[in-house]
C-alpha angles and dihedrals in degrees: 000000000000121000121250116187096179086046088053096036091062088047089059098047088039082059097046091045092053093041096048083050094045089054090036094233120145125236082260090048087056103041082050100055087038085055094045081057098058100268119119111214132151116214091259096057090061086051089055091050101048084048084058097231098100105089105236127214120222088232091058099035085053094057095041088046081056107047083044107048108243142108127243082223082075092063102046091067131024111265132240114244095214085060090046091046095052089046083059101039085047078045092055087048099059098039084055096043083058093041089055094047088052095041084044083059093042089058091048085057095052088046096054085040088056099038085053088040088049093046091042106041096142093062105018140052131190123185117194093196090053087055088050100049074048096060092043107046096026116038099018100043073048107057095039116039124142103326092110125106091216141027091233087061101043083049098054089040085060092040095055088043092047086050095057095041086052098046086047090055097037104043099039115025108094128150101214088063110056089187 
């Protein structure tokens, strides 16, 4: 096998541009936490990296291939889509398990706000729809934005947090337990 520097240059880039999109930093972000690491890039420089036309030294690529999860290994072949699309799924597990745990908070925090609400009617009111037109127009319209390629897949993002959200609400708030 011959070696190809520009080939393995534009793999590199190719790796910190899906990594820095993977984590949703911006070419700044990650200048910023390089730089917090002792390694002192510009954001164009990173766009010149990810373009593959900025020379990259292993010390830097190692540090870049660090803050951004991947291994230099990756770089060095191409890489197998099957193997990048089940990094990401195990990647989506693990974002949802953690979105569940803290829907599953949120809901104990409803539930403590309408079980005060409940013993204290005279002072206090609690309103669970209002909490829910909250989370929609506020958290999720948030999150999500506009940062979907297309409108089926921002759709079906808003329908599996509003699913959670709505599992959260519907399997553990209950009055009679102020948890």
């Amino acid at each position: 096998m011959q070696f190809n520097e520009p080939a393995i240059e534009k793999r590199f880039g190719d790796e910190v541009l899906e990594g820095r999109r993977l984590q949703r930093v911006s070419q700044k972000q990650l200048a910023e936490i390089l730089r917090q690491r002792g390694l002192p890039l510009d954001a164009s420089a990173i766009s010149r990296i990810e373009k593959g036309t900025r020379v990259i030294r292993l010390s830097e690529a190692s540090v870049i291939a660090d803050v951004l999860g991947f291994s230099l290994a990756d770089v060095e072949h191409a890489r197998n889509p099957r193997d990048d699309f089940e990094r990401t799924e195990k990647a989506l597990d693990g974002s949802l398990d953690a979105l569940l745990k803290d829907a599953y908070e949120a809901a104990m925090h409803v539930n403590a706000l309408a079980y005060l609400a409940q013993r204290n009617q005279t002072v206090l009111t609690f309103d669970v729809e209002k909490v829910r037109q909250s989370w929609e127009t506020n958290f999720i319209a948030r999150s999500i934005g506009t940062r979907f390629e297309t409108a089926e897949l921002r759709d079906a993002t808003r329908a599996l947090l509003t699913a959670v959200a709505a599992m959260g609400v519907d399997d553990y708030i209950g009055v009679d337990d102020p948890r």
